[in-house]
MARDRENDREN-526753 format. One line per field, with one value per residue (C-alpha): residue number from 1; residue in one letter; chain; x negated, y negated, z. Coordinates in steps of 0.02 Angstrom, whole numbers, plus 50000, padded with zeros to 5 digits. Layout:
BEGIN
resi c(NUM:...) .
resn c(A:...) .
chain c(A:...) .
c1 c(X:...) .
c2 c(Y:...) .
c3 c(Z:...) .
***
This chain:
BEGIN
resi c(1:2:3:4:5:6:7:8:9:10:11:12:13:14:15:16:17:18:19:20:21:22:23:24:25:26:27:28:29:30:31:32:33:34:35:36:37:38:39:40:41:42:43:44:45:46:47:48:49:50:51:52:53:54:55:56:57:58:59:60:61:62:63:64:65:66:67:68:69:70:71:72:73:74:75:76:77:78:79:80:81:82:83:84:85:86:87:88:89:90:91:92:93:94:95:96:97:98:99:100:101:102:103:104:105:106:107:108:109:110:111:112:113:114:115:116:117:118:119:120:121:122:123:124:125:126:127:128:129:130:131:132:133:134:135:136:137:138:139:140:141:142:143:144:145:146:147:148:149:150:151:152:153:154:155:156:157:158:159:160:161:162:163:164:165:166:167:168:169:170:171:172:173:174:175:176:177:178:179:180:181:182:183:184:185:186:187:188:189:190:191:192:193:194:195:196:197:198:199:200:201:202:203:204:205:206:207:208:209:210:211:212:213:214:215:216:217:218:219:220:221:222:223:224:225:226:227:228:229:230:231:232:233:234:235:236:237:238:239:240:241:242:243:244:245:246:247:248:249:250) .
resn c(X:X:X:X:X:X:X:X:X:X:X:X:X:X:X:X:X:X:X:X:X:X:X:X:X:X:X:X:X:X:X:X:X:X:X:X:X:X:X:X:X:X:X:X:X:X:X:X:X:X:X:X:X:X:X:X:X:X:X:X:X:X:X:X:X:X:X:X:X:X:X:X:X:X:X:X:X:X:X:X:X:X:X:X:X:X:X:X:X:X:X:X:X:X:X:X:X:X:X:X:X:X:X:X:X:X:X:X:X:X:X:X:X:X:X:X:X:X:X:X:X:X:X:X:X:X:X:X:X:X:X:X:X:X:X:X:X:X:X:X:X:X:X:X:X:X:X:X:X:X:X:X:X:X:X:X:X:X:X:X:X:X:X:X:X:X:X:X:X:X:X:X:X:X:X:X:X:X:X:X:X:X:X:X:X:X:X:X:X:X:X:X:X:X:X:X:X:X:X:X:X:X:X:X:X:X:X:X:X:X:X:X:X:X:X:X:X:X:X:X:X:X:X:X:X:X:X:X:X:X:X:X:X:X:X:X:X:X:X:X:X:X:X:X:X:X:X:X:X:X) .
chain c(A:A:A:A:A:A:A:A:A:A:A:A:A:A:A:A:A:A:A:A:A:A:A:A:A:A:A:A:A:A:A:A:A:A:A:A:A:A:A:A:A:A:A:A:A:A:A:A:A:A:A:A:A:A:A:A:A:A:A:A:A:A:A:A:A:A:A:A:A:A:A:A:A:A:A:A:A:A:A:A:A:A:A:A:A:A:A:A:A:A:A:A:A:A:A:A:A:A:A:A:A:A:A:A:A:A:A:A:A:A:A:A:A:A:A:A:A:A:A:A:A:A:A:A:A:A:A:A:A:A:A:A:A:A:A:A:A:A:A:A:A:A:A:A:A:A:A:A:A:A:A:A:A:A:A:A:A:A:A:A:A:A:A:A:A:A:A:A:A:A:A:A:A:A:A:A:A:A:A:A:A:A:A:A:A:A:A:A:A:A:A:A:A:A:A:A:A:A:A:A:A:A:A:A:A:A:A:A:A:A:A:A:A:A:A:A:A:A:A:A:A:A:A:A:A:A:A:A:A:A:A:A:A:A:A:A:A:A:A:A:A:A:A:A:A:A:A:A:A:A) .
c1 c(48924:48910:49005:49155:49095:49164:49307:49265:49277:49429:49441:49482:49327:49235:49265:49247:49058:49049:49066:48937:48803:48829:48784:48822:48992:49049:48956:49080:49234:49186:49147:49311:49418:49314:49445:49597:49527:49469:49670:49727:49616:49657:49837:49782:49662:49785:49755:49609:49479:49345:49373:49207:49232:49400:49342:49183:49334:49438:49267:49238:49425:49394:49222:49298:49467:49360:49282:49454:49537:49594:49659:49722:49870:49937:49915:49819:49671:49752:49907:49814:49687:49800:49896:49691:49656:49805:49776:49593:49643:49767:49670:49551:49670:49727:49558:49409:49475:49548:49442:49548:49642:49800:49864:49890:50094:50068:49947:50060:50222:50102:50051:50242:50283:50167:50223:50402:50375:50264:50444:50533:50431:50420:50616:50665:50521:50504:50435:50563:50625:50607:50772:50772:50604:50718:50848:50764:50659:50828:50709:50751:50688:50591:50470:50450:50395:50271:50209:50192:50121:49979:49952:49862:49737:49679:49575:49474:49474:49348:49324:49291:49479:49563:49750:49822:49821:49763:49583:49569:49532:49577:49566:49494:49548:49368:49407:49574:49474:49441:49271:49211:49238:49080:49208:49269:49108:49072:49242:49215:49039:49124:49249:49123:48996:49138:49169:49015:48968:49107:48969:48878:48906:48944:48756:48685:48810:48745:48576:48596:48696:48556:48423:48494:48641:48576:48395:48288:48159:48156:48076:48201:48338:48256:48276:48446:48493:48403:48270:48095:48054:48002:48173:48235:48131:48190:48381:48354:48284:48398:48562:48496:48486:48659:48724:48616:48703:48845:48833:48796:48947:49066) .
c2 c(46666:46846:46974:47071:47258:47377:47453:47647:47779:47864:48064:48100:48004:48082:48261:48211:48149:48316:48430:48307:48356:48216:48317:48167:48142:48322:48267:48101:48200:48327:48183:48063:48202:48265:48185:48275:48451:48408:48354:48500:48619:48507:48581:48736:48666:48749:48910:48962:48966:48860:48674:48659:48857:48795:48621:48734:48848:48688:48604:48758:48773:48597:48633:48785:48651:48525:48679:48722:48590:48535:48338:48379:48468:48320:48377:48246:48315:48282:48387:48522:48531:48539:48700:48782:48723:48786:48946:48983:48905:49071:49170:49139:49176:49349:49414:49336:49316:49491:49587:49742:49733:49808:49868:49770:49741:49730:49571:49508:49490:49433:49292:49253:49279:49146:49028:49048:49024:48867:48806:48849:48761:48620:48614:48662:48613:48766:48958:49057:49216:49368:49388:49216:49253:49395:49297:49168:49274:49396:49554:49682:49631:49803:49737:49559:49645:49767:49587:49493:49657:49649:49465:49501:49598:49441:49385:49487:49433:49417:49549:49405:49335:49319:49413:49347:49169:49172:49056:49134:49328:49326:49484:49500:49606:49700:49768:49858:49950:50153:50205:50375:50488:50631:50744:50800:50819:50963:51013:51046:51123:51244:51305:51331:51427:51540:51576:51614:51711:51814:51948:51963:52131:52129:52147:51998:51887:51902:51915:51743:51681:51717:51640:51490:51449:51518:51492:51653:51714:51856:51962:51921:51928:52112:52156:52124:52210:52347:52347:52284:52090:52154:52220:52067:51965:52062:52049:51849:51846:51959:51885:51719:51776:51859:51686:51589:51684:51667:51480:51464:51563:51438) .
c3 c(52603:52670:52544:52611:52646:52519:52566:52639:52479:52474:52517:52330:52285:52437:52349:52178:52213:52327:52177:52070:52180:52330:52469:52590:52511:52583:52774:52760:52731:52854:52995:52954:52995:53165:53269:53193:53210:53390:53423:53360:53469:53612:53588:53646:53801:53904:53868:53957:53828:53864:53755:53674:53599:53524:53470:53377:53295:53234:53166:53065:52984:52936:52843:52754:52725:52643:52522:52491:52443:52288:52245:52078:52174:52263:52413:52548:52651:52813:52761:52691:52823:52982:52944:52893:53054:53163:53067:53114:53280:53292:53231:53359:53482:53401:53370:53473:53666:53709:53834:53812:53625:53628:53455:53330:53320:53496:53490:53354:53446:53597:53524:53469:53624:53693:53566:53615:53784:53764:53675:53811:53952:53846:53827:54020:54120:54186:54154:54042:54098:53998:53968:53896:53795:53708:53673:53600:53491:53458:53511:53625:53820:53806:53690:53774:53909:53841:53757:53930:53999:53843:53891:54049:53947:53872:54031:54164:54345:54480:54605:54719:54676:54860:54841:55009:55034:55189:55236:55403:55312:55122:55024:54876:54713:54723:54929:54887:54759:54817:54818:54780:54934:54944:55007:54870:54786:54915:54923:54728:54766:54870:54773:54637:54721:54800:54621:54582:54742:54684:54563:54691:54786:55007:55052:54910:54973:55158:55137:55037:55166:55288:55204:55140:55248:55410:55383:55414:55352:55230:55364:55486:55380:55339:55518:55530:55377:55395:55251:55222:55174:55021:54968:55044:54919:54768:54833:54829:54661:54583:54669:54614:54428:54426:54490:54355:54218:54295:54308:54117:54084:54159) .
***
């Protein structure tokens, strides 16, 4: 006659052999409660983290639950281990998945905020308004908003993310963004060399503008000035030094 298998060790005795130097004994504990920390991230499948990164976050809390807890207390594993695992779980939420991190009271009251609302839905059926967020939270509606304003900062979006829903020509977010014009680069350039041109005396400023804007030669330039292209030469380089120091004084 085939025995009747032992019955499975209790979690007491699981953490009792644990702390004598069973190894295993921790591994059991660890893997007969798998299931629980996978519900409780499923809570939060929702929220637009991806499942397997919150399933990884519960599975942790419930390793650093099983090192934490303590049978002589009274306390079961499963009761202990469900609020370490919300916790982390929140955590999570307040720390790891911002892409722009508003201050800290700020992320606070976000993430009661969320947690309100959740209530709410659940309740009516429906999304609360933020009147009704303050209400139910007793806070002024100024700071509900400035918490459902920091929400959006918890996810980026596409540039290829159509804005009209329209098949026939959507829009996306990334066309209504500007681009950099180049006329204002020049219109800048401008009004900085004007500046500049400004130490220069009548006669440097229009030999420059001859050679460089109306492209003649130094000799020709000479000719319609009235001097020789050598004293055209050493009016370039010395205007051209002037504006250097000029340039570095800015």
């Amino acid at each position: 006659m085939v025995g009747a298998m032992p019955a499975p060790a209790s979690d007491r005795d699981l953490i009792a052999r644990h702390r004598a130097g069973d190894r295993r004994a921790r591994a059991t504990l660890i893997e007969r409660y798998l299931p629980l920390a996978r519900s409780l991230a499923l809570r939060y499948r929702h929220s637009g983290e991806p499942l397997e990164d919150l399933v990884q976050v519960a599975s942790l809390a419930l390793v650093k639950a099983t090192d934490r807890w303590d049978p002589e207390r009274g306390t079961l594993f499963s009761t202990f281990a469900v609020p370490t695992v919300l916790g982390e779980l929140r955590r999570y939420f307040r720390d790891s998945t911002w892409m722009v991190r508003p201050p800290r009271s700020v992320l606070e009251r976000t993430v009661t905020v969320e947690r309100a609302r959740q209530r709410l839905v659940a309740a009516s059926g429906r999304e609360p308004a933020p009147e009704e967020l303050a209400e139910a939270l007793r806070e002024p509606p100024e700071r509900i908003a400035e918490a459902l304003k920091a929400r959006g900062a918890r996810w980026t979006l596409s540039l290829e993310r159509s804005v009209v829903d329209d098949s026939g020509d959507p829009l996306t977010l990334g066309e209504q963004l500007g681009s950099e014009e180049s006329g204002f680069a020049r219109a800048e350039a401008r009004v900085t060399l004007e500046k500049l041109l400004s130490v220069l005396d009548r006669r440097g400023r229009e030999v420059l503008h001859l050679v460089y804007a109306g492209g003649l030669t130094q000799a020709q330039v000479g000719e319609r000035v009235g001097c020789s292209q050598v004293q055209v030469s050493r009016m370039v380089r010395g205007s051209l030094a002037q504006l250097s120091l000029a340039a570095a004084a800015v």
